[in-house]
C-alpha positions as CSV (number, residue, x, y, z in Angstrom):
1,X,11.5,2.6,21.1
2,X,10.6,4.3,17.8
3,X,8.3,1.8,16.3
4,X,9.4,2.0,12.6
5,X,12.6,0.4,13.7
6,X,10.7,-2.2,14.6
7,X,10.9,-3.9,11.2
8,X,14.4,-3.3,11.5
9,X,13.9,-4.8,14.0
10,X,15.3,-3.7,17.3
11,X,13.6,-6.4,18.9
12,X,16.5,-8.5,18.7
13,X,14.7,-11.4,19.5
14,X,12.6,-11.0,16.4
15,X,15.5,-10.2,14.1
16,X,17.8,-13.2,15.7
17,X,14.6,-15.6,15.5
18,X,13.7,-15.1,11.6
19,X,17.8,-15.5,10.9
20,X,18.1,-18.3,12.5
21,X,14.9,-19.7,10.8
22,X,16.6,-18.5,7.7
23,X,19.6,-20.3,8.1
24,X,17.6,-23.7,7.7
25,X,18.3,-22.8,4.3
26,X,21.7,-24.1,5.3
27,X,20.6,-27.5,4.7
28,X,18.2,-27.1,1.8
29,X,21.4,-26.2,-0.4
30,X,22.0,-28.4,-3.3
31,X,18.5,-30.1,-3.7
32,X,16.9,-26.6,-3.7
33,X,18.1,-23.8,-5.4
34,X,19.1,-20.3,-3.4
35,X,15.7,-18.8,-4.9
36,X,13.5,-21.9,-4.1
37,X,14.5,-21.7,-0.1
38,X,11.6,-19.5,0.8
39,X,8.8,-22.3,-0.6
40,X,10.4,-24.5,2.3
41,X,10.8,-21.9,5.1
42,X,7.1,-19.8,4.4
43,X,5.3,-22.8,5.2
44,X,7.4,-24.5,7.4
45,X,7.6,-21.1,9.7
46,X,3.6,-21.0,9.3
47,X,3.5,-24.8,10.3
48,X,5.2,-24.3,13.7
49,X,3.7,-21.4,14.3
50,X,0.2,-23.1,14.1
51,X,2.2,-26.7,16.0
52,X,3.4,-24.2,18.8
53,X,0.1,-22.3,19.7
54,X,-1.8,-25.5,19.7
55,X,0.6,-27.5,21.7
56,X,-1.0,-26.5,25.6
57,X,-4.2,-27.7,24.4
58,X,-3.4,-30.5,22.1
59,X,-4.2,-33.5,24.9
60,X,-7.3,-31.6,25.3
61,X,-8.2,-31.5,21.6
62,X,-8.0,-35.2,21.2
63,X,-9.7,-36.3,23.9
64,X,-12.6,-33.9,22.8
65,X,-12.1,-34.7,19.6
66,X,-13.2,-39.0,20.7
67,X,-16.0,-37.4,22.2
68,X,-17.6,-35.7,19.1
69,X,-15.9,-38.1,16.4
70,X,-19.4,-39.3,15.3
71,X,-21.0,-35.8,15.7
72,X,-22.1,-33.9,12.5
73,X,-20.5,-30.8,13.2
74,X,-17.6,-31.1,15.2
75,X,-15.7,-27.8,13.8
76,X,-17.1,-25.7,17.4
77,X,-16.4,-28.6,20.1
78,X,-12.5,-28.5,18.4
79,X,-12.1,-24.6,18.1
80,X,-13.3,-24.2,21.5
81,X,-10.6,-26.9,22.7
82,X,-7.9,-25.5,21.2
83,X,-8.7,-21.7,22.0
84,X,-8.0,-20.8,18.3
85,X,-10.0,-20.3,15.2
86,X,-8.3,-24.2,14.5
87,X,-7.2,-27.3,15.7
88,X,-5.6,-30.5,14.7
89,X,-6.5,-33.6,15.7
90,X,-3.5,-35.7,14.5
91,X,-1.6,-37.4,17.5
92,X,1.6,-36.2,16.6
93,X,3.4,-33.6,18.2
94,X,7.3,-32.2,16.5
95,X,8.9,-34.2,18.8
96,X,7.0,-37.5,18.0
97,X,7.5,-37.1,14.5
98,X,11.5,-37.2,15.4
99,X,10.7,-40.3,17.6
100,X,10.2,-41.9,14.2
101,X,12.6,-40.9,11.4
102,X,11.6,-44.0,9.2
103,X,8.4,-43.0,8.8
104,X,8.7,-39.2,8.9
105,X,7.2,-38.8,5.3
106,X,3.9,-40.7,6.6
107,X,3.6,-39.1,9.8
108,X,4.1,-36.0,8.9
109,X,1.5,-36.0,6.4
110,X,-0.6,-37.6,9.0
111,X,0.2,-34.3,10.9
112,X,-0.5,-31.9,8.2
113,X,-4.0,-33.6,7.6
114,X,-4.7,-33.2,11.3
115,X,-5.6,-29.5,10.7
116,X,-8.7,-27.9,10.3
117,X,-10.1,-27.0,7.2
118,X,-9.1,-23.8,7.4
119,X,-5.3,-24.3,7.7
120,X,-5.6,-26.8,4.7
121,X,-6.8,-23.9,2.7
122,X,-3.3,-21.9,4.0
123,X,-0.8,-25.0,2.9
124,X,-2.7,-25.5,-0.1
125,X,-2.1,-21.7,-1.4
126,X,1.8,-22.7,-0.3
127,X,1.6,-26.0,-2.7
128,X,3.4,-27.4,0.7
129,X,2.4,-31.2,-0.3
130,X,5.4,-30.9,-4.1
131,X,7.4,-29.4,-1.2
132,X,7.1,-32.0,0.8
133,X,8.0,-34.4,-1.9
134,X,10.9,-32.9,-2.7
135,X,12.3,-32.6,0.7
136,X,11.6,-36.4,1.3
137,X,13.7,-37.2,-1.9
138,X,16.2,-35.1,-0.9
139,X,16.4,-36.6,2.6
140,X,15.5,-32.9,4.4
141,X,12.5,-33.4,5.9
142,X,13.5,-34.5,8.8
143,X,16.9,-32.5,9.4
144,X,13.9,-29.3,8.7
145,X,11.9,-30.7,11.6
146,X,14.8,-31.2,13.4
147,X,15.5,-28.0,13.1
148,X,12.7,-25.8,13.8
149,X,11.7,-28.0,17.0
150,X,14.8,-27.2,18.6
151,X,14.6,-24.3,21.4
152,X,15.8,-21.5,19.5
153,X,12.8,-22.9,16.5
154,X,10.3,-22.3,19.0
155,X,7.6,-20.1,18.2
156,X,4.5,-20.2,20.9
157,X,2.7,-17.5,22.0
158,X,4.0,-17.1,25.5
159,X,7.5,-15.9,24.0
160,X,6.3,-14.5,20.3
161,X,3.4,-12.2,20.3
162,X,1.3,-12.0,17.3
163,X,2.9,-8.8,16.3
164,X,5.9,-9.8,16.6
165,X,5.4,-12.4,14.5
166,X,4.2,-10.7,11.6
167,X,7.3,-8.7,12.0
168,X,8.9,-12.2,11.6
169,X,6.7,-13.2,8.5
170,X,7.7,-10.1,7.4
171,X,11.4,-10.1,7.3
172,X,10.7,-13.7,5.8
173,X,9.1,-12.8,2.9
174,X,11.7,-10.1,2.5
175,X,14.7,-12.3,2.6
176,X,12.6,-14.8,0.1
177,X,11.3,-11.3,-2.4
178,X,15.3,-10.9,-1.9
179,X,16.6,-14.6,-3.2
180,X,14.2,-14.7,-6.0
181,X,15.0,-11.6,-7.3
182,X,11.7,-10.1,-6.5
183,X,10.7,-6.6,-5.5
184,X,10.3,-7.2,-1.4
185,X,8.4,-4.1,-1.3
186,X,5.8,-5.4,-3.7
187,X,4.8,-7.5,-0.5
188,X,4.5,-5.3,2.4
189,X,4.8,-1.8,3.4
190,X,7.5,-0.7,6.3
191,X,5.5,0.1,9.8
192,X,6.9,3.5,9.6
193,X,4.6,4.2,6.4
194,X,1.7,2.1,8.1
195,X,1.8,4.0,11.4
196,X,1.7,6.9,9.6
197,X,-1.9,6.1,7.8
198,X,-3.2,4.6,10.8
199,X,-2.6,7.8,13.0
200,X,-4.1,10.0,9.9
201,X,-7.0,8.0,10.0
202,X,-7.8,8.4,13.6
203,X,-6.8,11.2,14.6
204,X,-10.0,12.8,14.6
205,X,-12.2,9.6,15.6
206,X,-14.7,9.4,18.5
207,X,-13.8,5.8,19.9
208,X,-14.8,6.2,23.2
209,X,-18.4,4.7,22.7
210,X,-16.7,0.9,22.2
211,X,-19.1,-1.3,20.0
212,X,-17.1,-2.7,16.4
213,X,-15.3,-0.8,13.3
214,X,-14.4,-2.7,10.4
215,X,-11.2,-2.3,8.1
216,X,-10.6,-3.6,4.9
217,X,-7.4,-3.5,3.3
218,X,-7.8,-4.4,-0.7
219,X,-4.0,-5.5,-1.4
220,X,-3.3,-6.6,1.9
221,X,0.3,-8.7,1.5
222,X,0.6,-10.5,5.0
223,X,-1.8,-8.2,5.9
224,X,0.3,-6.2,8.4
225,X,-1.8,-2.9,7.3
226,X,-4.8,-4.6,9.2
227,X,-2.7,-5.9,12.8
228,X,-1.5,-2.2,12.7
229,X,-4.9,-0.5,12.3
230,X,-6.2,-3.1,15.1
231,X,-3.3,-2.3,17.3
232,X,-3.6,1.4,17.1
233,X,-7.5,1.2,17.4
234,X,-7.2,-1.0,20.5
235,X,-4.4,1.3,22.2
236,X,-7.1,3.9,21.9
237,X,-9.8,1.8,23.2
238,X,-9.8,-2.0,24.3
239,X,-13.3,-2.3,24.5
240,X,-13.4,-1.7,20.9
241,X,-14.1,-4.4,18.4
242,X,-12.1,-4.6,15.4
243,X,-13.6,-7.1,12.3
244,X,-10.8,-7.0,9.6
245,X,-10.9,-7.8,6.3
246,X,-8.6,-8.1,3.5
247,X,-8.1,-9.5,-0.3
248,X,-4.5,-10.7,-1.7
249,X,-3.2,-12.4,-5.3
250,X,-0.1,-13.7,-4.2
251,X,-1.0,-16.9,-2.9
252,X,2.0,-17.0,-0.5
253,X,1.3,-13.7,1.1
254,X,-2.6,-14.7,1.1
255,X,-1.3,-17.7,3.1
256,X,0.8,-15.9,5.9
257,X,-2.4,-13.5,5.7
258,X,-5.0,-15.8,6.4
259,X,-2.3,-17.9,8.8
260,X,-1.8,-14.7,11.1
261,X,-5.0,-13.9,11.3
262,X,-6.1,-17.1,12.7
263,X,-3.3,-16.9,15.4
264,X,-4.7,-13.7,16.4
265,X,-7.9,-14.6,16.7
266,X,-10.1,-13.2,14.0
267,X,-11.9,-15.0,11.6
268,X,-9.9,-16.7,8.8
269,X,-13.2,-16.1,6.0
270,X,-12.3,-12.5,6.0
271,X,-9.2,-12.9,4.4
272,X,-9.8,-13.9,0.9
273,X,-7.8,-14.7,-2.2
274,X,-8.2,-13.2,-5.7
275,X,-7.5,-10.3,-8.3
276,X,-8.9,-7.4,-6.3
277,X,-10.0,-5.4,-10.1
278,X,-11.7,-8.3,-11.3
279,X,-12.9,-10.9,-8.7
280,X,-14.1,-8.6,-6.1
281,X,-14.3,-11.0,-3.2
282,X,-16.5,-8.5,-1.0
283,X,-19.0,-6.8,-3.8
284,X,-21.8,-5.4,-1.5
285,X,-19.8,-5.0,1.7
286,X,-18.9,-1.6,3.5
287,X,-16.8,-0.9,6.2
288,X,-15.6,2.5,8.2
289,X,-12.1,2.3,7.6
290,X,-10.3,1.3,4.3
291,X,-6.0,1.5,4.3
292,X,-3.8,0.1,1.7
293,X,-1.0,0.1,-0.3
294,X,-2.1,-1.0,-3.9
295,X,0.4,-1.5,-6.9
296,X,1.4,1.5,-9.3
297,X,2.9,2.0,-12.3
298,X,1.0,-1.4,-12.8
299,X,-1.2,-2.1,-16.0
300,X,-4.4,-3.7,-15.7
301,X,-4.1,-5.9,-19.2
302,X,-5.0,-8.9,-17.6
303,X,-7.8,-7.6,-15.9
304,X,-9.6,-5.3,-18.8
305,X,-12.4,-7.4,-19.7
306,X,-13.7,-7.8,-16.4
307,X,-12.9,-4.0,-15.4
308,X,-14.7,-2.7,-18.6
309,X,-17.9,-4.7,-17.7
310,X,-17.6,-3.8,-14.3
311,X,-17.3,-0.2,-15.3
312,X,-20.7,-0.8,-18.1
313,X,-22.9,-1.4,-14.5
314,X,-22.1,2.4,-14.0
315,X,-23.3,3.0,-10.4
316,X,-24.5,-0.2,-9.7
317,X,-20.7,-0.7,-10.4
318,X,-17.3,-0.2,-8.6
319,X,-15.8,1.8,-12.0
320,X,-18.6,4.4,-13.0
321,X,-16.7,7.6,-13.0
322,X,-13.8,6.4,-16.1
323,X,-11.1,3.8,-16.8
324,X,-7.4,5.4,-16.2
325,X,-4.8,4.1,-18.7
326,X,-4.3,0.8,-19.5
327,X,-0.3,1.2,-18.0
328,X,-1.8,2.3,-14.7
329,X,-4.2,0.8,-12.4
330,X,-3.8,2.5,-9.0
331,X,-7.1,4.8,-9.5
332,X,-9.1,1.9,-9.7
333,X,-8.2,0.6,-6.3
334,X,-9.1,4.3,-5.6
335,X,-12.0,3.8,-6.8
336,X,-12.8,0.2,-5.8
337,X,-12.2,1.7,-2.0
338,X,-14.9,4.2,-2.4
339,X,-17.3,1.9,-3.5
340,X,-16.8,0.2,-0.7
341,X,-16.3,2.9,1.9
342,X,-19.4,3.8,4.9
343,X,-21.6,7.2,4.5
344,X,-19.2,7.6,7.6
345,X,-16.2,5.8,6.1
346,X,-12.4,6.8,6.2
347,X,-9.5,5.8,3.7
348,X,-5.8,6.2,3.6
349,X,-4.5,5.0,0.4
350,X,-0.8,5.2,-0.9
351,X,-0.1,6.7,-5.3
352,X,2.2,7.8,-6.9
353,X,2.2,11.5,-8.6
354,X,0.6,10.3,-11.6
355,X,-3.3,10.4,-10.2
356,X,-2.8,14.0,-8.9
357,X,-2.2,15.2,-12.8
358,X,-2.4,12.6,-15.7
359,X,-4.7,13.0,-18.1
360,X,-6.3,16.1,-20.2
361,X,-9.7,17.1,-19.6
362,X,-12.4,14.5,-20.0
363,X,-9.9,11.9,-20.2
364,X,-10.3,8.8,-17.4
365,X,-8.1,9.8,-14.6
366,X,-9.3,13.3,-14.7
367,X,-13.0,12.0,-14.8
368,X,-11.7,9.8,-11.6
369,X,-10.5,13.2,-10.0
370,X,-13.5,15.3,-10.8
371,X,-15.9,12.2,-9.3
372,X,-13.7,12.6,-6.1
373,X,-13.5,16.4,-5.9
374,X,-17.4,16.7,-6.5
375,X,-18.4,14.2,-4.3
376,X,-16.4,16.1,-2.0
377,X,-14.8,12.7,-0.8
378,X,-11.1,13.7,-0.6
379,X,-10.2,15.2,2.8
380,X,-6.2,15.6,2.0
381,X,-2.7,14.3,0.5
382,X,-0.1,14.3,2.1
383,X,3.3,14.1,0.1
384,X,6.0,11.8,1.7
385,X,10.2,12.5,0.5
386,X,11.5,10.0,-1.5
387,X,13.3,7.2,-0.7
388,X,10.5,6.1,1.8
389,X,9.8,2.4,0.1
390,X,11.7,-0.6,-0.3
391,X,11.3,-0.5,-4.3
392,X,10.9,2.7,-5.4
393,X,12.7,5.7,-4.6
394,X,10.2,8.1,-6.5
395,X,7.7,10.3,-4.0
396,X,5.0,9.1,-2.8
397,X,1.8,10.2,-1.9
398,X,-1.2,9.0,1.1
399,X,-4.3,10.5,0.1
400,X,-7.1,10.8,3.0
401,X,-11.0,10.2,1.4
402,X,-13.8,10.6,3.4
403,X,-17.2,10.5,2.9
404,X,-18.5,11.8,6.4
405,X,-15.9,15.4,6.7
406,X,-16.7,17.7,9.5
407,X,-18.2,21.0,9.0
408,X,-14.7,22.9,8.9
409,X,-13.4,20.9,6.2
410,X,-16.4,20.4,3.6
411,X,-15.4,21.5,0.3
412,X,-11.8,22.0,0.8
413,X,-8.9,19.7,0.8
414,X,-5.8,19.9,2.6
415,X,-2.9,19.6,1.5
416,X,0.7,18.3,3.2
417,X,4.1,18.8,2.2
418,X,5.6,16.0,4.2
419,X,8.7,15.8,1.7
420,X,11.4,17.1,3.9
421,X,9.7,15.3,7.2
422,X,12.1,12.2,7.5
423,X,15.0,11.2,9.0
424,X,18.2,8.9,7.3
425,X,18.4,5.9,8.0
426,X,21.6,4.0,9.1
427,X,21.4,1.0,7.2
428,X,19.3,1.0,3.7
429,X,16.7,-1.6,2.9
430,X,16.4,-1.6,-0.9
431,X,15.5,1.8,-1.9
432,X,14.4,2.7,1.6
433,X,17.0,5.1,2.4
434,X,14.8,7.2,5.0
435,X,12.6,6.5,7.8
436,X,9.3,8.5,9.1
437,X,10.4,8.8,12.8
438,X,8.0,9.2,15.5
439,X,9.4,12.6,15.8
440,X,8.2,13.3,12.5
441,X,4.8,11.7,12.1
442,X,3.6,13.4,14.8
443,X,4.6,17.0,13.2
444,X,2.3,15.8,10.2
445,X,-0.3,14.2,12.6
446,X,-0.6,17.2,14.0
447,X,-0.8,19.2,10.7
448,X,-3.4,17.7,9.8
449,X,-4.8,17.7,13.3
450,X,-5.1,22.1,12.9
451,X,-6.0,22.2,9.4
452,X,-4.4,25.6,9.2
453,X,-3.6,27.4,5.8
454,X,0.6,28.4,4.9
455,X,1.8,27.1,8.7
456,X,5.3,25.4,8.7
457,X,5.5,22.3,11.7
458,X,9.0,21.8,12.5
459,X,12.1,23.9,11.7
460,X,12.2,24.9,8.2
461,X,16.4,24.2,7.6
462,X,15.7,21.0,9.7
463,X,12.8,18.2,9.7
464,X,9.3,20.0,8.9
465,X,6.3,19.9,6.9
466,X,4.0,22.5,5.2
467,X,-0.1,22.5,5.5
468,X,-2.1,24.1,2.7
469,X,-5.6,24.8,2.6
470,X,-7.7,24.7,-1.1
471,X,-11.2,24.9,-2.2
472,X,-12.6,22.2,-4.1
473,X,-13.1,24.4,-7.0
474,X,-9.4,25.2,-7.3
475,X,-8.0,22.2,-8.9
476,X,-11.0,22.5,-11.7
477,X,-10.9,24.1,-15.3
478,X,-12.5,24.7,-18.2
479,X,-10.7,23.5,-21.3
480,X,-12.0,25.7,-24.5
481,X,-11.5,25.2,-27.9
482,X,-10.4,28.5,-30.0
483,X,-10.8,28.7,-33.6
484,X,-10.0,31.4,-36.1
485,X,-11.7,32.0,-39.3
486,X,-10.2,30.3,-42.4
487,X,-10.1,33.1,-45.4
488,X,-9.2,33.2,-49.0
489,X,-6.5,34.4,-50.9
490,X,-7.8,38.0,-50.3
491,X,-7.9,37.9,-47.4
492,X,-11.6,37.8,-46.8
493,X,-13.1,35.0,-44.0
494,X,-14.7,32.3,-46.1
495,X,-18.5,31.7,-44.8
496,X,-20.5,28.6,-44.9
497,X,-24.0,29.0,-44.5
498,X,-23.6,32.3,-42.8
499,X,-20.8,31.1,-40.6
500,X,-17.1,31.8,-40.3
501,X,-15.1,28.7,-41.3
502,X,-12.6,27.9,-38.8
503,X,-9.3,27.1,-39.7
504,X,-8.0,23.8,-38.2
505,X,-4.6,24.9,-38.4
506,X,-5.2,27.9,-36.1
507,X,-7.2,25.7,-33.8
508,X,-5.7,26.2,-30.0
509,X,-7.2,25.2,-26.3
510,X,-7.1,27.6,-23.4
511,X,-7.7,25.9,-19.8
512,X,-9.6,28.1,-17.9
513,X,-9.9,27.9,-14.0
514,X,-13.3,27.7,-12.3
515,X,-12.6,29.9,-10.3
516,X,-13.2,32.0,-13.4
517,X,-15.5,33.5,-15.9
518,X,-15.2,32.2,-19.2
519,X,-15.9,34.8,-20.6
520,X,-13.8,37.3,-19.3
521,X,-10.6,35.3,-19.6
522,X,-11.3,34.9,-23.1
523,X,-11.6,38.5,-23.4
524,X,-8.3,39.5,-21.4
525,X,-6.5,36.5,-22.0
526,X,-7.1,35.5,-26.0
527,X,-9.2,38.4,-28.2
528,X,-6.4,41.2,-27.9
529,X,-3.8,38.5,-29.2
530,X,-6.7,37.1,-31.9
531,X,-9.6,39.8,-32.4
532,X,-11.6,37.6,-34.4
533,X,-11.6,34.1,-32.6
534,X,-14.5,32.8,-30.9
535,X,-14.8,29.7,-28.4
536,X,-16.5,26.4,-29.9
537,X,-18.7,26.2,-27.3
538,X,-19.5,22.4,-28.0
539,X,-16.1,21.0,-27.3
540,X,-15.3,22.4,-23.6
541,X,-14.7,19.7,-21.2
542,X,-14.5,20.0,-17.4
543,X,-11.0,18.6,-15.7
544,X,-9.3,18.5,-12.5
545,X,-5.8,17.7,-11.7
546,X,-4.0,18.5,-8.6
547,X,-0.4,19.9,-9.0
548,X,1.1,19.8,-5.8
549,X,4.1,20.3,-6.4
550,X,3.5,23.8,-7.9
551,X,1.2,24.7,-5.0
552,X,4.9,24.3,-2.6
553,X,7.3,25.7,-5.4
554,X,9.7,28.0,-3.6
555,X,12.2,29.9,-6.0
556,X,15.6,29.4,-5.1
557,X,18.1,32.0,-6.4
558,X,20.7,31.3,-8.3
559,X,24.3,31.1,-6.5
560,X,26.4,34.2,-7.6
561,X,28.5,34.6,-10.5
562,X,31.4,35.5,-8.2
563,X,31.0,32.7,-6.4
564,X,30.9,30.3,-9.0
565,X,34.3,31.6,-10.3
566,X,35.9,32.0,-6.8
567,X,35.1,28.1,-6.7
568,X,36.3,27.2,-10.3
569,X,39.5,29.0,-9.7
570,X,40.1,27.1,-6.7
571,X,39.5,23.4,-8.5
572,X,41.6,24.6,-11.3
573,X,44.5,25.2,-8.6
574,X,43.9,21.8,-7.3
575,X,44.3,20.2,-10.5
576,X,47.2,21.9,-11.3
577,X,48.6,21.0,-7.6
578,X,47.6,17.5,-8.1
579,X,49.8,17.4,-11.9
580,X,52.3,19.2,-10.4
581,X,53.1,16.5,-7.6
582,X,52.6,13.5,-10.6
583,X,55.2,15.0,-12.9
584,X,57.3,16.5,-10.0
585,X,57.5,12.6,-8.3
586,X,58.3,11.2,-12.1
């Protein structure tokens, strides 16, 4: 099965069981409005999930838990118990709750305060106990209940795997994004995408030694970017341990987040909630690998006092190199990442086109590009067609930083034209109009694999992708500033103390690549136009910018006169065909 129909999800089992969860909605209509369905079914879903792991070992829990009642610490003699990262100790079960519809408001609450700590922290973020409220004066609570403890409700381990689950969450927080008239994609990224990164990132990793990598994922969503990275890390090598660790703002999302990684076994501290830009939940932390999906085309208004003293610690800081715009954040996640990546460290972060080029010399985001390029920390970008995202159809681009690149690569960057390297989908999700089959990951896998200068993968009239090699340098220039003397009526260049004028008016800039002398490109490229201009040598600033799609420009010729009229004459015909028939049948 191609896994990026996964979310699609071909497991019909998956697909069928978050509908049918869905369709509780059926009885939430009138008291809740269509958008407000989600704030139910989120924490309900999550609720069950937690009720339905839990219930083999619940007997056991209690009776531990009469044991150790007294004890100090009694969080280790529960966890152990249950077999999860949480317990409950409440004595009611789903179906004892139904046992006693009067009281299902008081029990159920009894229920919900049964949990460990660590689940209160996930209904909290869902403010579960208004919901709650409003379902009991809307006599739903129990029909809910009712609902998801019935056999097609059921959501235990033994029939839903933890991946399958998140595919569930998933399609959840989709159909909710959907009702509420929220961007879904803002949420989560589509496993095609998300396989893609993960394969990037370890394609060229030793994980035969076992021992533990970390991943840390700084806008995490429901944090499917982390089960994905563990999955694929773990198909590679099961002796491996994988310590993940994300940040969220949405406190929904943060709540499925924390939630699935509990069911799966990892510890629930590493998921953390908060603005990633200014309240850095992991400031002094690295880890090896770093994959996400941060916002773009998002400003950072909200968060520009504590950016700009963040960015006033210079390298003790996260935000040394330059601030990007105020309209765009995404380079500071960049940057943020870096901070936080290993000396032998490895990211896979989705942009837009804007961080390969906005911005003059000396401005922000090309200060943020020349810290990257000289460091020698970006490794490749790979440009994905459009059409590839659930809220944008714009092109997208993963770039690959590394701080540890082999010998081969050191000082170049590689660079993927991945735009044609898709296949249509049948059905469209949003803007999502095309997928990133297996068939085609694994021709850009393996491009990047060969690192090889100007070779096609694939068929070039079919499903393919381009590999280009560059040297750091490349992407550099010099910006100059030419002036021209001002002079007077006669004609003459008007001195002041000894010096030419220079005429603002006449003032012009000349980028000039690294690759080149400054000197000699001013001489072939600006004195034979402007004999007496010289360079203010003061005002030349270093940038970078990356233009990608001029490095994979190919001209396209025109289509032929001849043919262009052949064609017109044809649709004039047709028209006149078409009147001919109207007037002809009146």
């Amino acid at each position: 099965m191609d896994e990026n129909n996964k979310f699609d999800v071909v497991g019909t089992n998956i697909a069928e069981k978050a509908t049918m969860i869905w369709n509780v909605a059926d009885m939430l209509r009138g008291p809740f409005k269509p958008h407000e369905y989600g704030l139910v079914i989120l924490p309900m879903t999550v609720v069950k999930r937690f009720h339905d792991c839990l219930l083999p070992t619940h007997k056991a829990v209690l009776e531990q838990y009469e044991k150790v009642k007294n004890f100090a610490v009694i969080d280790g003699f529960l966890t152990k118990a249950s077999g999860y990262q949480f317990y409950n100790i409440s004595k009611y079960t789903f179906e004892s709750l139904l046992a006693d519809p009067e009281n299902i408001e008081a029990n159920f609450r009894d229920y919900l305060n049964g949990f460990s700590a660590n689940v209160q922290d996930v209904l909290a973020k869902f403010d579960f106990d208004n919901i709650i409220r409003r379902m009991v004066e809307s006599n739903t609570l129990y029909l809910v209940i009712k609902e998801f403890n019935s056999q097609k409700g059921y959501l235990g381990p033994d029939k839903i795997s933890a991946v399958d689950c998140g595919y569930i969450f998933e399609d959840l927080v989709k159909r909710f994004s959907e009702s509420f008239g929220e961007e879904a994609g803002a949420h989560f990224t589509s496993r095609d995408i998300i396989y893609l990164m993960t394969d990037l990132l370890l394609s060229d990793a030793d994980l035969s030694k076992g021992g533990n990598v970390t991943v840390y994922d700084m806008a995490m969503g429901t944090s499917q970017m982390l089960s994905c990275m563990e999955e694929r890390i773990q198909e590679l090598n099961t002796e491996i341990g994988v310590t993940c660790f994300g940040q969220e703002f949405n406190p929904s999302t943060f709540a499925i987040a924390k939630a699935d990684m509990m069911i799966r076994g990892g510890d629930p501290n590493n998921m953390r909630f908060g603005d990633t830009l200014s309240e850095d939940q992991f400031s002094g932390y690295q880890f090896q690998y770093i994959i996400s999906n941060p916002p773009f085309g998002i400003d950072w208004k909200r968060e520009k006092t504590a950016v700009e003293a963040e960015a006033k610690k210079g390298e003790l800081g996260r935000f040394a190199p330059g601030l990007p715009k105020i309209s765009d954040g995404q380079q500071l996640f960049v940057l943020n990442g870096l901070s936080k990546l290993a000396p032998n460290g490895k990211m896979a972060i989705i942009q837009n086109g804007s961080p390969l080029f906005s911005g003059d010399a000396g401005s922000g985001p090309s200060e943020i590009r020349r810290y990257i390029l000289e460091k020698d920390w970006l490794d490749a970008i790979v440009q994905l067609g459009t059409g590839m995202f659930m809220n944008t159809g714009i092109s997208t681009y993963i770039w690959i930083c590394s701080k540890d690149k082999p010998v081969h690569r050191a000082g170049k960057v590689q660079l993927i034209d991945a735009s044609h390297c898709f296949e249509a989908r049948r059905k469209s999700i949003g803007t999502k109009r095309n997928d990133i089959t297996d068939k085609c990951r694994d021709l850009i896998v393996k491009a990047y694999g060969a690192f090889e200068n100007g070779t096609i993968y694939g068929e070039k009239d079919g499903i393919y992708c381009q590999s280009k090699i560059f040297d750091t340098e490349e992407f550099g220039y010099q910006k100059i500033v030419v002036e021209q003397p001002q002079k007077d009526e006669n004609g003459e260049i008007i001195l002041k103390k000894g010096k030419p004028v220079a005429d603002v008016s006449l003032r012009d800039t000349e980028n000039v690549p690294l690759t080149e002398d400054v000197e000699e490109y001013f001489k072939r490229e600006v004195l034979p136009y402007a004999p007496e201009a010289w360079i203010d040598e003061k005002k030349t600033k270093k940038g970078y910018e990356i233009p990608m799609i001029r490095y994979f420009y190919e001209y396209q010729a025109p289509e032929p006169v001849e043919e262009i009229a052949v064609r017109l004459h044809e649709l004039e015909l047709d028209i006149q065909s078409s009147l001919d028939a109207l007037f002809g049948e009146e």
